[in-house]
C-alpha positions as CSV (number, residue, x, y, z in Angstrom):
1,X,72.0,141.2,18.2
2,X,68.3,142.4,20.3
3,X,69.5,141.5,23.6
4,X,68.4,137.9,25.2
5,X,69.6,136.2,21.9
6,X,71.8,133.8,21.5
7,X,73.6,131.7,18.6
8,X,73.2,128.8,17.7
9,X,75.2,127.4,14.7
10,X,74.1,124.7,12.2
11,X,75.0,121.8,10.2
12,X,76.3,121.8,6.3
13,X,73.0,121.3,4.4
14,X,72.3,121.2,0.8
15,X,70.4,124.4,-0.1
16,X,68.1,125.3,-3.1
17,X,68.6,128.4,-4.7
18,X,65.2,130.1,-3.3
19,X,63.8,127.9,-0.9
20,X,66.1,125.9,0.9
21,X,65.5,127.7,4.6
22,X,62.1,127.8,3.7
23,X,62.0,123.9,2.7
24,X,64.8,122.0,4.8
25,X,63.8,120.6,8.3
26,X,63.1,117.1,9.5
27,X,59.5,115.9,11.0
28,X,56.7,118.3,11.6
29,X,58.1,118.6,14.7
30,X,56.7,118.5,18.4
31,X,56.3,114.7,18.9
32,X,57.9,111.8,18.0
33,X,56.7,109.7,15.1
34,X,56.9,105.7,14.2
35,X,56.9,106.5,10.8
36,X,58.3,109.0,8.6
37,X,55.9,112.0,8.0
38,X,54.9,113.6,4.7
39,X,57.6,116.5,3.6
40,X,59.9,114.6,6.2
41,X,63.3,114.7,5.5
42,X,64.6,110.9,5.2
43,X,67.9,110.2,6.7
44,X,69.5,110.7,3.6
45,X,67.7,114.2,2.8
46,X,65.0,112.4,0.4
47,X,62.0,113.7,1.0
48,X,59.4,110.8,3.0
49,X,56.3,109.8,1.5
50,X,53.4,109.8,3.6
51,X,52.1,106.0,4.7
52,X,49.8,104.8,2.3
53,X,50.3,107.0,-0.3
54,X,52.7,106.9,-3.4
55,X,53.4,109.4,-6.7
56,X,52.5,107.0,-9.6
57,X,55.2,106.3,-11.9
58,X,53.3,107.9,-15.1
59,X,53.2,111.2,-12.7
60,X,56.3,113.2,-13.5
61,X,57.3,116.8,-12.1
62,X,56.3,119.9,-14.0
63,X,58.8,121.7,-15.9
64,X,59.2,123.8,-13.5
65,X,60.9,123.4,-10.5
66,X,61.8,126.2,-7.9
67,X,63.6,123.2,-5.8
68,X,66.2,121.7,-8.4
69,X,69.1,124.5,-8.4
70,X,70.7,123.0,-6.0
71,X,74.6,124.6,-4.5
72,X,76.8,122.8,-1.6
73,X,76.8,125.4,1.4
74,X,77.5,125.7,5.0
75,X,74.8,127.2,6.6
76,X,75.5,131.1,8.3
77,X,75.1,131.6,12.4
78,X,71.4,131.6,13.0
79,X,70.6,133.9,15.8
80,X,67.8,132.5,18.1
81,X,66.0,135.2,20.3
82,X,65.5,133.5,23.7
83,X,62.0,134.4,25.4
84,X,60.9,137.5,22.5
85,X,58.3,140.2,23.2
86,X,55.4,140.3,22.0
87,X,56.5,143.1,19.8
88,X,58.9,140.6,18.0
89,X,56.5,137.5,17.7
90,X,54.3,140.3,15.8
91,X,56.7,141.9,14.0
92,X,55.2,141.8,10.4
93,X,57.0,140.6,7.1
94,X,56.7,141.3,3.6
95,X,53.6,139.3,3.3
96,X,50.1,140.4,5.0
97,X,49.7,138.2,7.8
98,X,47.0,135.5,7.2
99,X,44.3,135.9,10.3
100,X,40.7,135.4,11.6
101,X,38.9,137.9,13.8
102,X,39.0,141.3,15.5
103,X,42.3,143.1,15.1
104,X,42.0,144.4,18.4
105,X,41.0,140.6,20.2
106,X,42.3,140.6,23.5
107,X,44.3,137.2,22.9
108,X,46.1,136.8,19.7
109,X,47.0,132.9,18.6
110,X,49.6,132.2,15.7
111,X,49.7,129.1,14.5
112,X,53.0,128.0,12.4
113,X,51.6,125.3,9.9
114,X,53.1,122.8,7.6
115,X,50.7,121.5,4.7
116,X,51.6,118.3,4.7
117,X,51.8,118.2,8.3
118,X,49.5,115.4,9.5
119,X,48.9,117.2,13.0
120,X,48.0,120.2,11.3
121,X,45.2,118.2,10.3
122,X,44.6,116.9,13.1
123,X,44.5,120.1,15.1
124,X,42.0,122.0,11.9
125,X,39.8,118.9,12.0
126,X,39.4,118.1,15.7
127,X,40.1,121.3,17.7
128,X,39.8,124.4,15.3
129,X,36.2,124.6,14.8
130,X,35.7,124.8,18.7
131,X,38.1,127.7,18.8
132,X,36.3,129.7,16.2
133,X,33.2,129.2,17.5
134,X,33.7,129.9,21.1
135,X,36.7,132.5,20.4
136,X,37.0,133.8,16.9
137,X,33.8,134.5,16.0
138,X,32.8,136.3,19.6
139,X,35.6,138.2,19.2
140,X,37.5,137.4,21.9
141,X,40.7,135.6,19.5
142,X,42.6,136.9,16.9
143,X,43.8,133.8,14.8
144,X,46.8,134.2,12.3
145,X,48.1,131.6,10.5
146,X,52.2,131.8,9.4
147,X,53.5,129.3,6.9
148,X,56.5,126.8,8.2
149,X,56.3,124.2,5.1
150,X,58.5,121.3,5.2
151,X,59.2,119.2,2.6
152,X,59.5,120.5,-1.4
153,X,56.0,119.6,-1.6
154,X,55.0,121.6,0.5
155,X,56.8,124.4,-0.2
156,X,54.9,124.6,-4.0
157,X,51.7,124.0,-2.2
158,X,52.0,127.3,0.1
159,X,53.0,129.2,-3.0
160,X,49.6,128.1,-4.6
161,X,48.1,128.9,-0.8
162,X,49.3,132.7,-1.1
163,X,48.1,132.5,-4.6
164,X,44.5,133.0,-4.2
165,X,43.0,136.0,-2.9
166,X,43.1,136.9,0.8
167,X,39.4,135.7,1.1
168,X,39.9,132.0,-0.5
169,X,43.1,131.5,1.5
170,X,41.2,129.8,4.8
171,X,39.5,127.6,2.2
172,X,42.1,126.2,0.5
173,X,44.6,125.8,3.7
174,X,41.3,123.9,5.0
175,X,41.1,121.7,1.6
176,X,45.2,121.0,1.2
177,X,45.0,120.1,5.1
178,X,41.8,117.5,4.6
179,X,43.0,116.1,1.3
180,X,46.5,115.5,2.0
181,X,45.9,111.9,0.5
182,X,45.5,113.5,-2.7
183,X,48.2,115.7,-3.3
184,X,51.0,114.9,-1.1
185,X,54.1,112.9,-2.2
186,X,57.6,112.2,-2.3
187,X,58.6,114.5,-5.3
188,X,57.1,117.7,-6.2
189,X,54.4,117.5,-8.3
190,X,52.2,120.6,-9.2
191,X,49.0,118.9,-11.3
192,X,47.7,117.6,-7.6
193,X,48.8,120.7,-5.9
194,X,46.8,122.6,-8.5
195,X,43.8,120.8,-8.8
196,X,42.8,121.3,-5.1
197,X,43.7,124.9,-5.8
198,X,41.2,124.9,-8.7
199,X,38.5,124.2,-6.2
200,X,38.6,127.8,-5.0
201,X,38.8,129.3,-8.8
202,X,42.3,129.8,-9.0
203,X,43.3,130.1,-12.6
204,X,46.1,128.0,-14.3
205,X,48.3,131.1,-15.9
206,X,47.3,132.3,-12.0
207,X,49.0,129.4,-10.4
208,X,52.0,129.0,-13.4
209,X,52.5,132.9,-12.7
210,X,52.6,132.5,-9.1
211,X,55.4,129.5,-8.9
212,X,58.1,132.1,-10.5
213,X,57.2,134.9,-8.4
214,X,60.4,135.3,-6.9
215,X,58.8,138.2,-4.6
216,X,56.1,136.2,-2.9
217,X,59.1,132.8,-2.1
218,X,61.0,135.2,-0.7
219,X,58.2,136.8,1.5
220,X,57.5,133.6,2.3
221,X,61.1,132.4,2.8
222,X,61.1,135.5,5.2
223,X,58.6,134.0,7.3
224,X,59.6,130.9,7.7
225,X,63.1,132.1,8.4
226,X,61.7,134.9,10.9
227,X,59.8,131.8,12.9
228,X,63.5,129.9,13.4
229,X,64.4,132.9,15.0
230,X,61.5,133.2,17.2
231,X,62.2,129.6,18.2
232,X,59.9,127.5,16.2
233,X,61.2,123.8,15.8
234,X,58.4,122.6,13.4
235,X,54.5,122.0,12.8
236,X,52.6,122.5,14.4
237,X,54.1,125.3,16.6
238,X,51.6,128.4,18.4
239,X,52.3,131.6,20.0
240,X,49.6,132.6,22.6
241,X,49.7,135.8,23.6
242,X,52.9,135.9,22.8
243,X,53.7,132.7,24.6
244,X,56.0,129.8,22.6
245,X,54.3,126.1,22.7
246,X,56.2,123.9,20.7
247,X,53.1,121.2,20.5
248,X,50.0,120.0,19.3
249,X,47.0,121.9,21.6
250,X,44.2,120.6,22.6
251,X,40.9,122.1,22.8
252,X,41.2,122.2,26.9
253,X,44.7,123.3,26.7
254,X,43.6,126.3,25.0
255,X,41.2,127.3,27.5
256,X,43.0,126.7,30.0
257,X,45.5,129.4,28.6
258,X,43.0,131.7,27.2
259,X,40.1,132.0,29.5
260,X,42.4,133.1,32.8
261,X,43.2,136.5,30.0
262,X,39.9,136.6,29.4
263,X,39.0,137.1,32.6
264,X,41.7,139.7,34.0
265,X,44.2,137.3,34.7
266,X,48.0,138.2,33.8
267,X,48.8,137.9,30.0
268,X,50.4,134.1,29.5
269,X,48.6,132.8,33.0
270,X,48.5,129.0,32.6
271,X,51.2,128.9,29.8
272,X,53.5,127.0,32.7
273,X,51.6,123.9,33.2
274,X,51.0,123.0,29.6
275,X,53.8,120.4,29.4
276,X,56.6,120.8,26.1
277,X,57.5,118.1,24.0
């Protein structure tokens, strides 16, 4: 055990065969909610609709289904690494990490993003544009993207995400995160979930091919797992500079963190006064 961890041990839970780290955790995490959230987990582990939006009776699953091989289990110690380096926030998985601008930015932000995750959507449509333009595309931010789906829905929908090629994959995340309305739902249905995909020419024996590719769930299993461990509670979750904020940013909030490393200032300088929910 890397020293500074420590072990925290959790409740029975139902797991699926492949994805059930990957899949199981309640809210999208990081503030507190009225209403149950798309990809929630319900009270009695049904996954919650979003408001306003309902599967259609005539709408029924796909064959397929990575999610229904289900097996009673405790679940093992989980070790938790209190305060990582920034040599173990980057540590890299089997998968290629999803990111924007210059490899060698001097401030790297990680985002860990649920699709269904209306704050995700929140944060791409109201904040990310600003950060691209005034850090991304100068070159002074490095922005990588990790998957943390919650819900099964959401899980199928970031296997089509790491379906397309590496140049596509900002576009559809940007496309499931705007159309939520479409696609999202309480069971796991792949004919929405495709059909957004479809918009970036990914190919139906593609997508088929891709839901049974036991390599890229567990690579992404892998990453969602490798967040717990790095202390990530839900969506959406960033890393700045190595630096754990478990809430949604705004667009001041950022600078405030960001522009004191820009300018000299200690690595994480202005991390303390952003308040965590």
């Amino acid at each position: 055990m890397p020293a500074g961890a420590r072990t925290v041990r959790l409740g029975s839970t139902r797991a699926c065969i492949v994805l059930a780290a990957l899949l199981m955790l309640t809210a999208c995490g990081g503030v507190t909610l009225d209403a149950p959230q798309a990809g929630a987990l319900g009270p009695t582990g049904a996954v919650a609709a979003p408001q306003g939006a309902a599967a259609s009776a005539d709408d029924k699953p796909a064959p397929f289904d990575p999610f229904n091989e289900r097996a009673d289990t405790a679940s093992p110690l989980r070790e938790v690494i209190k305060d990582p380096s920034l040599a173990e926030v980057m540590k890299a998985g089997p998968l290629a990490e999803m990111a924007m601008g210059r490899a060698d930015a001097p401030v790297t932000i990680i985002k860990y993003m649920s699709l269904t995750c209306p704050f995700c959507r929140q944060f791409h449509q109201t904040v990310f544009p600003e950060i691209k333009r005034q850090y991304i595309d100068t070159g002074k931010v490095r922005f990588i993207l990790r998957e943390f789906p919650i819900g099964f829905q959401s899980g199928m929908a970031t296997i089509a995400l790491r379906c397309v090629p590496a140049d596509k994959y900002f576009d559809l995340y940007g496309r499931y995160l705007t159309q939520q309305a479409k696609w999202v739902s309480q069971d796991v249905r792949k004919e929405p979930i495709y059909e957004v995909a479809k918009g970036v020419g990914l190919s139906r024996e593609a997508f088929d091919a891709c839901t049974g590719n036991r390599a890229l769930i567990d690579g992404l299993k892998w990453v969602k797992d490798r967040g717990r461990t790095l202390g990530i509670i839900g969506t959406p979750n960033f890393f700045v500079n190595g630096k754990l904020v478990k809430k949604v940013l705004t667009l001041a909030e950022i600078k405030a963190m960001v522009d004191p490393i820009l300018a000299g200032r200690v690595a994480g300088a202005g991390l303390d006064s952003i308040p965590q929910q």
